[in-house]
N, C-alpha and C positions, 0 to 999 in steps of 0.2 A: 470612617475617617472624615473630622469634617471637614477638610480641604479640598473634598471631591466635592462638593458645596459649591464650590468658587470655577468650576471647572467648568470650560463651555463647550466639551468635546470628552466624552466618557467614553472609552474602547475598554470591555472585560470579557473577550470572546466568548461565547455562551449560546447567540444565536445568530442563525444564519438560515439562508436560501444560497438556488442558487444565485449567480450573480452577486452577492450580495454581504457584507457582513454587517449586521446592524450593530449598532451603537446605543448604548441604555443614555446618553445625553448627549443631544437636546430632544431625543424622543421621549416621550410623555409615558408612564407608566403604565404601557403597555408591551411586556416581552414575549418573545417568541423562543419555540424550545429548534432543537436541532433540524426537522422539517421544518421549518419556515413557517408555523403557525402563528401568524400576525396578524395585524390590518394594515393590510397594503396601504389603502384607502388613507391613511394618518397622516394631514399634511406636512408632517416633519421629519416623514421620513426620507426626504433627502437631502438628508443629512448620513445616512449610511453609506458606508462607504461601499466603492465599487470592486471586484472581484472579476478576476480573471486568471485561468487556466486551460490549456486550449486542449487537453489530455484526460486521459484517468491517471489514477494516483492510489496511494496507502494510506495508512494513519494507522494509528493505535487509540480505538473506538473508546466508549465510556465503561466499556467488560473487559479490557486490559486486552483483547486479541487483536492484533493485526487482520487489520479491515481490506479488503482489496476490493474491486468492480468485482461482480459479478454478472454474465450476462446470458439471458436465455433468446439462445439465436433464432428460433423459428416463431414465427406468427399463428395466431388463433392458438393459442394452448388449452385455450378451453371449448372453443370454438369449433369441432371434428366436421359439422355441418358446410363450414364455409368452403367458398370453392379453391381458396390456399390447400386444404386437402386433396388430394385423388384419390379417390374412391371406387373398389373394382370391386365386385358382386358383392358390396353391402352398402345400408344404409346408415341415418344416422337421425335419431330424433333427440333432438336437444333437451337439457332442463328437466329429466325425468325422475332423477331422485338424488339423495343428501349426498353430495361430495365429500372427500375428507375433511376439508374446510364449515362443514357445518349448512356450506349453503347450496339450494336445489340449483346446483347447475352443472352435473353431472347428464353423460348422455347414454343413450341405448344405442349400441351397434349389434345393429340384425344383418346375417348372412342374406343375402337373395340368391348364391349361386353355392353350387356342393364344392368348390373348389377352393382355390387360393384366393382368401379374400383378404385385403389390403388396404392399410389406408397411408397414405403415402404425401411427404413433405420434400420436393427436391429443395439443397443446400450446395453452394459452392463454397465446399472446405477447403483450407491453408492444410499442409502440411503437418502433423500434431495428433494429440490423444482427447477424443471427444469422450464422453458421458451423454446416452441419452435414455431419458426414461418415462417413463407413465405410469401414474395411477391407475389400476382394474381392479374390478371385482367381477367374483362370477357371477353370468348366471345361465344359463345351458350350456354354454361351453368352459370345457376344463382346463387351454390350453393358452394361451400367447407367446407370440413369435416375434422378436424386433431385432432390426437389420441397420446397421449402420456401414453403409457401402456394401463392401465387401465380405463383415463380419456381421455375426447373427446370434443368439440364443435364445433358448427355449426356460418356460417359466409355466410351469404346474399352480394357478392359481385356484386349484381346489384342494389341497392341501397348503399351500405355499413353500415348496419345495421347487429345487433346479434343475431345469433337464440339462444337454448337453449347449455348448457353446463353441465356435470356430471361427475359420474363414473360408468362403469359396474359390475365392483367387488370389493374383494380385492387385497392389492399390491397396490395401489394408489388413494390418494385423490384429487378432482377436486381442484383449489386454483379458477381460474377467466381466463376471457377469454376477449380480446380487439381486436379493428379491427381500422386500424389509417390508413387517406387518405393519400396516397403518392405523388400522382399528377397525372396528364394525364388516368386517370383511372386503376391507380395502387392501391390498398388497400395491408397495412401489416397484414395479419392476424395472432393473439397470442393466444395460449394456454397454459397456467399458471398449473402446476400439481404435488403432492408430492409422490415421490416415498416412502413407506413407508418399502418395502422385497425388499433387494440389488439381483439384479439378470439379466439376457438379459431381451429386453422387445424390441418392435416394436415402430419405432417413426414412423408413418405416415403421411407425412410431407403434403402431398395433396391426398386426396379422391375425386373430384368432384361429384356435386350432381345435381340432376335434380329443387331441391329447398330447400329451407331452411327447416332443420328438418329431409332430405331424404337422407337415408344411397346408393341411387341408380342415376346411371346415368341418366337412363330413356330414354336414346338413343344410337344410335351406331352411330362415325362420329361426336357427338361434342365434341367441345373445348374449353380450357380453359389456358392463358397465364400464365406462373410462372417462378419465378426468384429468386434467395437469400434466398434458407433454411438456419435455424441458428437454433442450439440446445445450448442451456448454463443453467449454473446453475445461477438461478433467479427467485427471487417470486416475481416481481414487475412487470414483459415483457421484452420484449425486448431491447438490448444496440444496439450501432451503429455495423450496418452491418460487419461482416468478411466472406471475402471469403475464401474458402479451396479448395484444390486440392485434393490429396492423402494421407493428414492425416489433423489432426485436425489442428487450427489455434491459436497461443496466441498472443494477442499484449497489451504493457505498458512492464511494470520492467519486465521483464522477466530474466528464468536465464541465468546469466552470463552479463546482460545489467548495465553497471556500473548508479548507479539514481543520475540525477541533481534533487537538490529539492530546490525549491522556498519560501520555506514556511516563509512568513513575512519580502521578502528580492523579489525586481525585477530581483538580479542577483543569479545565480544558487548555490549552493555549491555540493561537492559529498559526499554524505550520505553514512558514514561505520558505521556498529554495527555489534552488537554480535550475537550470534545465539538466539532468542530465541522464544516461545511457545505461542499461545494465546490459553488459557487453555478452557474458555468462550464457549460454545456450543451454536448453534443457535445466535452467535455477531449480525445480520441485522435482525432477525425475529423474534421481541418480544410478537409476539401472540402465536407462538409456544410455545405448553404445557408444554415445559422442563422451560418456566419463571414461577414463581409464582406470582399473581398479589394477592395485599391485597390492598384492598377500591380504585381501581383502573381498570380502561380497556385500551389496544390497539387499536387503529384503524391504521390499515396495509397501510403503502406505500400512507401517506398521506399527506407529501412534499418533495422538493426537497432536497438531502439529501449533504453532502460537498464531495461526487464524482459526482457528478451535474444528478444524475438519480432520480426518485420519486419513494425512496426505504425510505424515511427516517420513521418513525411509532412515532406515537401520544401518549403520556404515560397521559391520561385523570383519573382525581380521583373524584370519585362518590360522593351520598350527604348525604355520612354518617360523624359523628363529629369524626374522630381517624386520623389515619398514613395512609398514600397515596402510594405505592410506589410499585415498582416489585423486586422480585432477584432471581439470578440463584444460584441452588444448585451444588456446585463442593467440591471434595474430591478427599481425598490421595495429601496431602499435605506436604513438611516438617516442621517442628514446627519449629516457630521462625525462619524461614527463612523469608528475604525479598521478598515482594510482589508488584506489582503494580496493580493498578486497572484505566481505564484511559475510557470515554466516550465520543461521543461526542454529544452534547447538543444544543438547540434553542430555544430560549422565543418563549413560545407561550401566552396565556391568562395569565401563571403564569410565574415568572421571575424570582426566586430564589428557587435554588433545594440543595439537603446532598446527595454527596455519600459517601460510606460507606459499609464497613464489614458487615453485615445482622448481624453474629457472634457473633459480637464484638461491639458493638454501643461507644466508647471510641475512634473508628479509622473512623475518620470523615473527613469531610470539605463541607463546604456550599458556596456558591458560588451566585453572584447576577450576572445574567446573561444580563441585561442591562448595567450596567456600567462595567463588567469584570472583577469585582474584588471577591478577598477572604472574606467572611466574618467573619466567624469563623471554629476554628478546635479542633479534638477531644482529649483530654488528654496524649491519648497516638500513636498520628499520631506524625510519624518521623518528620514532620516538611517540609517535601518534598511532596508540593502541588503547583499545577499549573492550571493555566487558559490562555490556547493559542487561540487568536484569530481567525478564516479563514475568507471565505469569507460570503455574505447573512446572517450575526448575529449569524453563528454559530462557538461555543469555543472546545476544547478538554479539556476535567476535568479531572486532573491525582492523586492520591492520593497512598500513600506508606503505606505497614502496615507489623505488624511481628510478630503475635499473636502465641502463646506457642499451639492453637490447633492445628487439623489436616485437618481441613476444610476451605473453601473458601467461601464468597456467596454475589459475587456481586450485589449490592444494588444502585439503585436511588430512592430516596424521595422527592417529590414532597413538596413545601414550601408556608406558607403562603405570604402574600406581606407585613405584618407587620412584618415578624421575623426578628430578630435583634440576634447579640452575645449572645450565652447563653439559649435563650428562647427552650420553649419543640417547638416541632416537631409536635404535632397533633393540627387537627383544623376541622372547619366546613366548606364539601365541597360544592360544585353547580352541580356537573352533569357536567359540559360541561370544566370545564377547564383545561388545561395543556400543556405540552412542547413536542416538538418533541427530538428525540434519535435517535441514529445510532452507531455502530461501537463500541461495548462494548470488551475490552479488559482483561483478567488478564496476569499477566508476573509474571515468575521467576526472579529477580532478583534487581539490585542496585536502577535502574531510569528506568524512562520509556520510549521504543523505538517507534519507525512509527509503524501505522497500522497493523496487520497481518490476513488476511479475507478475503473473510467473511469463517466462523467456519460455518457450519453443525454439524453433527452427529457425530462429532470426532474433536479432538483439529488438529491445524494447527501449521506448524515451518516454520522459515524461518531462512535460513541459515545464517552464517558470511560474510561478504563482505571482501574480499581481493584487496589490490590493492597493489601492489612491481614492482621492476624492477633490473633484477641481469645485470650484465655483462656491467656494466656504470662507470667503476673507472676512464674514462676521465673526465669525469660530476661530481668528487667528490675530493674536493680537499685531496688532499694526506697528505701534510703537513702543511696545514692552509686552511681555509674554514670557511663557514657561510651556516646555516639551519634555515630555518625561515617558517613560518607556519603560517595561520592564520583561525581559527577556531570557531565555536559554541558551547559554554560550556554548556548545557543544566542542569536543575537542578537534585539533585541526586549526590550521591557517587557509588563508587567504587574500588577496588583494583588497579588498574591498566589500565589507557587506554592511549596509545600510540598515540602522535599528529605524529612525525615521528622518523623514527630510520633509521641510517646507520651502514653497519655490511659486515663482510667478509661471513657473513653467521652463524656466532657463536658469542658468546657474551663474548669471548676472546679480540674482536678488535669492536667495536661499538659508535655510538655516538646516546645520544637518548633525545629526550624532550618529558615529560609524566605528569598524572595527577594521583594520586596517593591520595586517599583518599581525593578529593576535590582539591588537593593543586599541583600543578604545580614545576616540578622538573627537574633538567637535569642530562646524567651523560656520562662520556667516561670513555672507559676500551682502554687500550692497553697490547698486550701479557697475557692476561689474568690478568693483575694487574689494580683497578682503579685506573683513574688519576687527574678527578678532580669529583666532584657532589657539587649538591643542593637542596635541596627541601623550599622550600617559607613556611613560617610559617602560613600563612594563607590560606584559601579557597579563589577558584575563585571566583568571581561570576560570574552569571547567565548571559548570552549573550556572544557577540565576542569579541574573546580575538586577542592579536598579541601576538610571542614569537620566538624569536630567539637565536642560540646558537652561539660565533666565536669562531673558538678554533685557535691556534699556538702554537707550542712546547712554554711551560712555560709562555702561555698568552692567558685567557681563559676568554668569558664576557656570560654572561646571562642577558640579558632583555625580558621585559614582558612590553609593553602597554607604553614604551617608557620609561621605568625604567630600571638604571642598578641594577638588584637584587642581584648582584651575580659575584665576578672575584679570578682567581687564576692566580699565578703565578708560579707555577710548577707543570710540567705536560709532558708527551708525544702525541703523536696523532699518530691514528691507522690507519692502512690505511685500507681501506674499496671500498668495487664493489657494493652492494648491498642497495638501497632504499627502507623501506615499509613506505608507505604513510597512517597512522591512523592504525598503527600497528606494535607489536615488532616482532623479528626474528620470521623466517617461519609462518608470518600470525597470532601469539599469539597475545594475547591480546587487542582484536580490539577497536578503537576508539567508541563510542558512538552519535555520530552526523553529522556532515558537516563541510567539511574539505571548506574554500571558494579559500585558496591561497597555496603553496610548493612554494617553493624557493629553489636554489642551488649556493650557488657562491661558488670560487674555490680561493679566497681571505677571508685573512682575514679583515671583512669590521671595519672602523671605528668607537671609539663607538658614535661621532656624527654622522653617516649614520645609526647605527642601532638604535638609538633613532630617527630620519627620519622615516625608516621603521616600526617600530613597535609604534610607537603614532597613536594611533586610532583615 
């Protein structure tokens, strides 16, 4: 388009660091991809704008899966030499042959004593279900032993088959234990365990054995090849490999990494929201005892789930004639405050499921999960229900509710394939049928935000996302200009959420476009006086919107989606340094979704250019 010509502030999310999201204008033709591949060095780049989040986070990456942190808790992962190891009758000579990875830095652990040899990482764990594992290959010894606290199993790495697995005490429960061929006679060996008393504990990441079952070496002088310990928190095994040096490792949204999210769109947007809470205990582990299952069972980590690992759990209803379903008990609530409840779901044998308030059977929605669509909802649900797409047939279910109690209890209900609007909810089951689950959410507040998880043993937050840029009044027209924005309206109200604002840094001098109980608004102050607003008598709706503002002393337009909604003809214009992007002054009020496009022109554009620009 050539009106992006004229623009002296280009935002098309694309590339970022962290800190950081850059701007394709007034930086010079040079882009960087989603690591941050730039030149720093470029004196125009700042003019990028600033990024802050004080957390980890979600997204829905550019492979359509729900992206989370991932993190590998322990140090030297490749390192078995260093003295972060303890080392009991054996040794460790580093660098000795091809790793899975392709490169020599694989090591040799030689026994020195006939006994229990060890090589040992103390960790102080939270409460929760770890995942830990290492690459081996044989080579005189046929056996590995790994210990997470209290639990342990045994791994036959000359064949690649599993010995037995348990626990010795209490402080931890055995989960399962996997052993998966790497190649060239590399096997991953995994031990799955639940910390149940937060405390230090010993991860013994390799014991070799003389053979399957034997806590002993059985010789002095043999060996055994090891490469890539990894500790995380995980009941399913293993994620893809992170190396660590001298402290732990996170990689995805991490904080401060501003998130491109893909979600239902090829091209990126940058996803700001608000702070908020997934209240939800146990979100990925619906056999854990804190769910309650009525005429129903889990079967754990039994497909591929929409962050693409086989964590997703099976919610199967039994063959009794009633209600099918699980819910988590939460409290300490405020009353009549807005809620969100959001899951996400997979046909499996059955294909139309209710979630729902446990509480409150009034605050509803049912959902057929073959065709995507709503079926019916509950009397007293806000009206704010959703069914989003991903990828492999599976939707996110979101539903709002505001009950006058003090408690919460997220619910899914399992549906027959005859229900229709209106009908009851129980039926006669088979034993074998149902949907798979993952990623159960509640939230405080208006609408519901990305992911926040997975929950353990205590509720999880993720913080506000900021993105502003102070010290840019050449980038801002002073005395006529144009701000244009184009965004994700997601469903849901709220007070307040800022597409973009410019400001001296006080809201004396400002110029801002907002959405404000649904409905889409603008407004400029100069000297503290306002000079012109609007707000649109209607609600958005749901999807991308366009919206721009032009102001000039005594000449002011507002369009939305290629419409003039909106002109005055007297007025002043403030002058202003400061941009926040999906937010008003110092970061208040954050935006709610994905920002896809900013614009800055330093003219004031025509109102046949900004019906150009802003027609969808």
């Amino acid at each position: 388009m050539s009106l992006l010509n004229d623009a002296s502030l280009i935002l098309v999310p694309s590339a970022i660091k962290t800190g950081e999201v850059l701007v394709q204008k007034p930086l010079p033709n040079k882009f960087a991809d989603e690591t941050g591949n730039y030149d720093g060095n470029d004196p125009q780049t700042n003019a990028n704008l600033t990024f802050t989040r004080a957390s980890n986070a979600s997204r829905v990456n550019a492979d359509g899966l729900v992206e989370k942190v991932r993190t590998n808790l322990i140090t030297y992962s490749e390192q078995f030499d260093n003295a972060a190891w303890v080392k009991a009758n054996l040794s460790i000579t580093a660098n000795t042959t091809t790793a899975p990875d392709g490169t020599t830095t694989a090591e040799t652990l030689t026994t020195t004593g006939a006994g229990q040899c060890q090589l040992i990482q103390s960790y102080s764990f939270s409460t929760g279900v770890y995942s830990g594992s290492v690459y081996v290959k044989k080579g005189t010894l046929n056996g590995l032993y790994i210990e997470l606290g209290n639990s342990y199993a045994f791994f036959n790495i000359n064949d690649g088959t599993l010995g037995s697995g348990g626990q010795f005490s209490t402080g931890w429960l055995y989960y399962n234990h996997t052993i998966e061929d790497a190649g060239n006679g590399w096997y991953r060996c995994t031990l799955i365990g639940e910390c149940t008393i937060a405390t230090s504990y010993n991860y013994r990441a390799a014991q070799p054995t003389s053979g399957i079952g034997s806590y002993n070496s059985g010789a002095i002088g043999a060996t055994t090849f090891l490469w890539g310990a990894q500790l995380e928190v995980s009941d399913f095994g293993p994620t893809d490999y992170i190396a660590t040096t001298t402290a732990a490792v996170s990689v995805g949204p991490v904080a401060n990494l501003p998130r491109l999210d893909y979600l239902g769109s090829s091209c990126p947007r940058l996803l700001l929201e608000p702070q908020r809470t997934n209240l939800v205990l146990y979100s990925e582990q619906f056999d854990n005892a804190a769910w309650t299952k009525s005429n129903a069972t889990i079967t754990a980590n039994a497909a591929t789930s929409p962050d693409g690992y086989t964590n997703a759990d099976k919610l199967v209803e039994n063959s009794v004639n009633g209600n099918h379903f699980i819910y988590r008990s939460q409290s300490t609530f405020t009353p009549s405050a807005n809620y969100w409840h959001s899951w996400y779901v997979k046909a499996g044998e059955r294909y139309k499921v209710r979630i729902q308030d446990a509480a409150d059977s009034d605050f509803f929605a049912a959902y057929n999960l073959n065709t995507g669509s709503l079926i019916d909802e509950g009397t007293n649900t806000m009206g704010n229900t959703t069914i989003t797409p991903l990828l492999n047939g599976w939707y996110r279910l979101t539903l709002a509710s505001n009950q006058a109690t003090t408690a919460r209890y997220p619910c899914i209900i399992l549906l027959p394939d005859n229900y229709t609007a209106g009908d009851g909810i129980s039926y006669q089951g088979n034993g074998t049928s149902g949907v798979f689950i993952w990623g159960a959410q509640l939230e405080a507040g208006a609408y519901a935000t990305s992911y926040v998880g997975p929950t353990l043993g205590a509720a999880v937050t993720r913080l506000a996302d900021a993105c502003s840029k102070t010290g840019i009044s050449s980038l801002i027209g002073q005395t006529e200009g144009t701000f244009f924005v184009e965004a994700n309206v997601p469903n849901g109200y709220d007070g307040n959420n800022l597409f973009i604002t410019a400001s001296d840094g006080t809201s004396a001098n400002m110029i801002f476009i907002n959405r404000v109980a649904g409905k889409a608004e603008y407004r400029i102050s100069a000297g503290g006086v306002q000079q012109a607003a609007f707000a649109m008598p209607t609600v958005l709706s749901t999807g991308v919107h366009k919206l721009a503002i032009a102001y000039k002393a005594n000449d002011f337009a507002f369009y939305v989606d290629g419409v003039l909604v909106h002109s005055d003809t007297s007025g002043s214009v403030p002058a202003c340094s400061l941009v926040n992007v999906g937010s008003y002054i110092a970061n208040a009020l954050p935006y709610n979704d994905g920002i896809s496009q900013a614009l800055l022109f330093k003219t004031r554009l025509s109102n046949a250019k900004l019906a150009e620009l802003t027609t969808l």
